[in-house]
N, C-alpha and C positions, 0 to 999 in steps of 0.2 A: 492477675485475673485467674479466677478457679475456674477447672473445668466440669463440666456438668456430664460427660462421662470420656473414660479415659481412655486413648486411643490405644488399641491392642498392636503390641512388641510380636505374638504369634498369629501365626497364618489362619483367616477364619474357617469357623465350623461351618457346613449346612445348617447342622444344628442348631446352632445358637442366632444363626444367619434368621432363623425362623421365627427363634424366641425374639428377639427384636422388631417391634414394628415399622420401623423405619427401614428395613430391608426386607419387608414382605413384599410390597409392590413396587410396579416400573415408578418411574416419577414424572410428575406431569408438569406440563406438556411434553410430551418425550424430544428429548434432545437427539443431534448425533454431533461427531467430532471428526473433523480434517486435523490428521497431523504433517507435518510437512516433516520430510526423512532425512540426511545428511544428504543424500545424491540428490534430491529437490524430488524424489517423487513421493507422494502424497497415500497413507494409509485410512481407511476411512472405520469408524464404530458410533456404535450408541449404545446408550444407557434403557437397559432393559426393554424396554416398547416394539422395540424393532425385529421381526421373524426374522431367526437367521437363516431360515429357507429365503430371503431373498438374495443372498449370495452363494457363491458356490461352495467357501469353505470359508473357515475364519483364515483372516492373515496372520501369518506366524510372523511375523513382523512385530505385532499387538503384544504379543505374548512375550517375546523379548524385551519389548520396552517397557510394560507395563509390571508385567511379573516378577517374581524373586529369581534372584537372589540379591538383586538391587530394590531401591524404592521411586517408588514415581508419583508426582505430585501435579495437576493440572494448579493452573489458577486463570479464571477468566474474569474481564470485565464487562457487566452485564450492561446492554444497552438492548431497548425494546426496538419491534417494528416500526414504531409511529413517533418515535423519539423526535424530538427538534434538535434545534441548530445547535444551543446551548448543551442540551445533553450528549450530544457525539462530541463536541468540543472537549467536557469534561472527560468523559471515560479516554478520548483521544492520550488528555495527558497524564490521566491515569495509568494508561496502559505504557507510557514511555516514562514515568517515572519507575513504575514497577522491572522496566525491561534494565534501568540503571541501580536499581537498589538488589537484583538477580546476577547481575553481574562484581558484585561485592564479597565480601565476608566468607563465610560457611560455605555460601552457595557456588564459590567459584572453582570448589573441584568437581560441580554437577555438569552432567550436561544440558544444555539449554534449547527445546524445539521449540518452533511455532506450532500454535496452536488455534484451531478455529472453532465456536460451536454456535450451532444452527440450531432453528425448529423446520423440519423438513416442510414443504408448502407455503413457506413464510415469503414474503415478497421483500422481504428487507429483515435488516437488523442481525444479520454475525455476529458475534461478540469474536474481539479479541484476545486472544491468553497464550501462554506458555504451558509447556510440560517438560518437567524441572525432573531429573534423570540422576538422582542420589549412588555413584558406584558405592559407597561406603554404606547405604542405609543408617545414617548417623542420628542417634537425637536432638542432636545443635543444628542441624537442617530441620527437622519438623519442627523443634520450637521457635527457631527463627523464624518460618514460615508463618506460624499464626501471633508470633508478636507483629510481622509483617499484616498480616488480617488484621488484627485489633487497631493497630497506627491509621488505618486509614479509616478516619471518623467519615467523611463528607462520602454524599451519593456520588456516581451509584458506586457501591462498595462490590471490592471483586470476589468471586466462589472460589473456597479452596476446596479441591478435591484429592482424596487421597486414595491410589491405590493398593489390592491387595489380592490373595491369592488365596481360596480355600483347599482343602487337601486333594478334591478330586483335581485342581488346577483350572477351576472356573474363577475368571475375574471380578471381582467387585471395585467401584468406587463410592466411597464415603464421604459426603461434603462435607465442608462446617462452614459457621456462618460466625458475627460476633455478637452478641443479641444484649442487651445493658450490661456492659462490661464481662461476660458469659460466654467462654467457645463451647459451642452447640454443637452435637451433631443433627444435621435435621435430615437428612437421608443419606439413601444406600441404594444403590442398583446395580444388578450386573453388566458388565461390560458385554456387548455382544456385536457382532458382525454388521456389516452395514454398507449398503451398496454404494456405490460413485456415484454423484447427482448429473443429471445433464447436462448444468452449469455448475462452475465452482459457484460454493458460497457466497461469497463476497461482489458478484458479477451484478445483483438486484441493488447492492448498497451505493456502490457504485458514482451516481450521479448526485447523492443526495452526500457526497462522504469525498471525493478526489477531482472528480472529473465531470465539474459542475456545467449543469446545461445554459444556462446563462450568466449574465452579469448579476441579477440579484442574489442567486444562490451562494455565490461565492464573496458577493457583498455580506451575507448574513452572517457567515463563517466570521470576517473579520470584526463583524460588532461584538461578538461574543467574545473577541480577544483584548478589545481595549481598555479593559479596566487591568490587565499586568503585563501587553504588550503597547506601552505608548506610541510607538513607530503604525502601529496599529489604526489609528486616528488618523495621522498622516496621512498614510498610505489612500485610505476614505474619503478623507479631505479632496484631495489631487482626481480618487475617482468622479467625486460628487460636481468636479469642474467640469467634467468631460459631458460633452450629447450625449444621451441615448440613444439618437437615432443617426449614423452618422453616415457619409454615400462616399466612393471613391473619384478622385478626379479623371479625368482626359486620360491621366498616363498610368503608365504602367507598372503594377506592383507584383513585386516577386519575390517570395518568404524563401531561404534556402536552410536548411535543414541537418542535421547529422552528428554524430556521436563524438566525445571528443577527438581530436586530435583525426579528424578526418579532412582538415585543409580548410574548416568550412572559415573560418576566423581570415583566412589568406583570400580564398576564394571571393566572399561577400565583398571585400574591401575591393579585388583587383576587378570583379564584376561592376561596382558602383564606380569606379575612377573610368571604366570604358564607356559605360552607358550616360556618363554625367550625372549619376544616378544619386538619390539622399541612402546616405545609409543610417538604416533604424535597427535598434536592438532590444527583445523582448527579455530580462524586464527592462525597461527602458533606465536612461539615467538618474529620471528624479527621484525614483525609487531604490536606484540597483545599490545604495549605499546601504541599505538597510537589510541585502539578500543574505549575510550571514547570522542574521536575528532571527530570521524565519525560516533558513536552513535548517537552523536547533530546533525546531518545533515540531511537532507532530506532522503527518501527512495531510492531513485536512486542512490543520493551517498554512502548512508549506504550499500547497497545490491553490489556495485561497487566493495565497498573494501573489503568485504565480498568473492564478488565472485571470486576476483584475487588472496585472502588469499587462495583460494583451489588450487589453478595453482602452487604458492610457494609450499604448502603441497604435490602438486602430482610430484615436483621434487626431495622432500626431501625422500617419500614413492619409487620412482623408484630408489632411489640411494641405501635406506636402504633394502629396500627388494631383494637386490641382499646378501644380508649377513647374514637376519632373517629374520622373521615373522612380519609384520608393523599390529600393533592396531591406530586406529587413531579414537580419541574422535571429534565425529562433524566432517561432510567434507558436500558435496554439497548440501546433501537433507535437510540438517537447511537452509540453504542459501534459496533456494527456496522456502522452505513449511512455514519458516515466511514471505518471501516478497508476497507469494500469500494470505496469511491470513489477510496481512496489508491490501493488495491494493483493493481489491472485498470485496466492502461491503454487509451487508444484514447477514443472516444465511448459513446454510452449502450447503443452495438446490441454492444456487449463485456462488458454485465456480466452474471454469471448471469441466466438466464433466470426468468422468475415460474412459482414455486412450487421452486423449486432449495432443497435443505436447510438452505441457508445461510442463509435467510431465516426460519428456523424458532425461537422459541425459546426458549431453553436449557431442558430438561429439570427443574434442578438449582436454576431461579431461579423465586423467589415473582413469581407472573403480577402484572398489575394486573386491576382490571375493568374499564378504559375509556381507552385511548390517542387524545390530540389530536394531531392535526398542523396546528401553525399554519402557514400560508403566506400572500404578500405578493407583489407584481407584482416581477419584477429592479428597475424603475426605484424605484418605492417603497421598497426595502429598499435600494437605493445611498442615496436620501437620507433616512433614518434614522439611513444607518452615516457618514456625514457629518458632522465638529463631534463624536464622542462621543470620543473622546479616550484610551479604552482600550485597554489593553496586547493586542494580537492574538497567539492560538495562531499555528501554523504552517498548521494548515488552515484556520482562520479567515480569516487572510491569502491563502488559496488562493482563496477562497471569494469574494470580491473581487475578483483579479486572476484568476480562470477560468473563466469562463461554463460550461463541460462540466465542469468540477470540480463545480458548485452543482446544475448539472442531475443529475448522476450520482449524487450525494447526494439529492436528491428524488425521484430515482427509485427509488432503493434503499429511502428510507423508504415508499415507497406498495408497495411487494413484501411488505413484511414479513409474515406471514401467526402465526396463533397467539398472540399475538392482533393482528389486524392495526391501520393508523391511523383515527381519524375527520379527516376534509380539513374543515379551518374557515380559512376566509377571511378575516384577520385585517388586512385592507385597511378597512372601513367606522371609526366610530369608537369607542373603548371599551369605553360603553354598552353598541353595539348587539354587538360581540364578546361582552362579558363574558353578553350573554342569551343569545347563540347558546349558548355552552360552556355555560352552567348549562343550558339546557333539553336540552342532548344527554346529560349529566350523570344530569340528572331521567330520561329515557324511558331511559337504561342502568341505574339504581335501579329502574327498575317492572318490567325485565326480568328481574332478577336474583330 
């Protein structure tokens, strides 16, 4: 592919920044960018639009990362506000193909962030991306990069942006696009400062993207997967069996809850043999064979199957609990409180605020009457997860190697609100747990 003009090796002029029209003006609709930092906290910029009198200063954070004497390269995937089901699907596997073809070749002595970019006021649509962190500033990283742009024919195709540094030490980045066989450059803007929103980005996408408000939303999700996830069909088939409308019996149901290796797997079982109880598990069996097909998948699909696994579960809890008492190991509030910890980057003062909708839930799904949340000291629950030898999800593995990953997840579960968690300390021994949870059990029974 020829290029239609060639990307400069030296640091830009003013000058010439002017002769060029494509770096005369900001670029519209003005964007801004979340980058997420090694330590999980979160630097914020836009691309020219934005007064940097709305901050106090620039982040010298920006300027290290962005600036020489290394190179920095965004790449995002563009997905609009009003996007549907099918297009967040695509970009979904867009952006997790691209996150395995970054982790290859050339690229693998960069360093690799997350990346977010927004239209400030937007009610939806972040786009996903990376900023790709070249120590070496090497040719065979930028050309791999836009052979990387060119390969990807099918919408929506993701922006590459390159940054660069002119001599007073003002930021530019320069996008390219691939236009019939043609790397283009089709603009230029300065990088400049940019305030913290008062929700993370991704907080609006939310409902429409992870952490679906009901049964159809996430039904939608998996039509879109059936033409290269077969299990996909399945999985729809089994929900399309199930009521919509389904009511709980006589007895009593009790969801119990918590992190790996916090006893819940011990607990649920010795709680259901006391109570005579059915024990159910969210995703349920007909499906749980197919949970490392949908593991591999993006977050939208993973959270999809996820979510409609509770829909299965709240048919099988309305049938059983008209004859016993339903324990049910995991049901909604894992489903939402890792897709919220996935998706909001940064530390814990980023995720929706308490009482935010998002926490509410689902309309459409049979409640339980009494939610546990087990919990265990970090040190405690490493040596648990020690010696057991089982095959780890992807956030499971997170969960492990990320201390604000694990917190972000417990904190999201203690938000949950409608019905919210009971906190049981699942640190003393068996016994004295297994009395804790039955007598909390008992005083939610005398309630009711």
């Amino acid at each position: 592919m020829a290029f239609a003009r060639p990307l400069l090796r030296r640091p830009l002029s003013g000058q010439l920044l002017g002769r060029r029209g494509v770096c005369a003006g900001a670029m519209a609709p003005p964007r801004r960018f979340v980058l997420e930092l090694p330590d999980c906290t979160l630097a914020h910029f836009a691309l020219g639009a934005d007064d940097p009198g709305d901050v106090d200063a620039p982040d010298p954070r920006l300027a290290a990362l962005l600036g020489p004497p290394e190179r920095s390269y965004s790449l995002c995937v563009p997905v609009t506000p009003d996007a549907g089901c099918g297009a967040r699907v695509r970009a979904a596997r867009l952006h997790q193909r691209l996150l395995h073809q970054l982790r290859r070749g050339p690229f693998q002595r960069c360093q690799l962030l997350r990346l977010l970019c927004y239209c400030p006021g937007a009610q939806a649509g972040a786009q996903q991306g990376f900023l790709l962190r070249d120590p070496l500033d090497g040719p065979d990283t930028r050309q791999a990069l836009l052979e990387l742009l060119g390969a990807c024919q099918e919408a929506p195709r993701p922006h590459l942006g390159e940054f660069e540094a002119d001599p007073r030490g003002q930021l530019w980045q320069r996008l390219w696009e691939v236009q019939d066989g043609r790397r283009l450059q089709v603009a230029c803007a300065q990088v400049v400062p940019a305030p913290e929103p008062p929700l993370h980005p991704v907080v609006p996408d939310l409902p429409s993207s992870v952490v679906f408000p009901d049964r159809e939303a996430a039904r939608a999700v998996l039509e879109e997967c059936t033409s290269f996830i077969p299990e996909a069909r399945a999985v729809l088939d089994l929900v399309d069996q199930c009521p919509k409308q389904v009511q709980k019996g006589k007895f009593q149901v009790v969801a119990i809850e918590g992190l790996d290796a916090t006893g819940k797997t011990t607990v649920t079982q010795s709680v259901a043999d006391s109570l005579k109880a059915v024990l159910l598990k969210s995703p349920p069996s007909c499906i749980g064979q197919w949970r490392k097909i949908f593991d591999d998948e993006p977050t939208i699909i993973r959270r999809a199957f996820y979510s409609l696994g509770n829909y299965i579960v709240a048919s099988e809890i309305a049938k059983e609990s008209a004859k016993s008492p339903v324990i049910v190991d995991r049901y909604w509030h894992s489903t939402a409180t890792y897709a919220i910890a996935t998706e909001v980057s940064g530390g814990l003062q980023h995720l929706p605020p308490a009482h935010h909708p998002v926490y509410q839930w689902p309309e459409d799904l049979l409640k339980p009457d009494l939610i546990l949340l087990l919990t265990v000291s970090p040190e405690e629950r490493l040596q648990r997860l020690q010696g057991r030898g089982m095959e780890k999800t992807r956030e499971e593995a997170a969960l492990e190697a990320n201390s604000v990953f694990r917190q972000k997840v417990e904190m999201s579960y203690q938000r949950m609100e409608n019905p919210g968690c009971h906190v049981v300390d699942a640190s003393p021994c068996r016994e004295k747990v297994l009395q804790t949870v039955l007598s909390l059990i008992q005083n939610s029974f005398n309630e009711l």
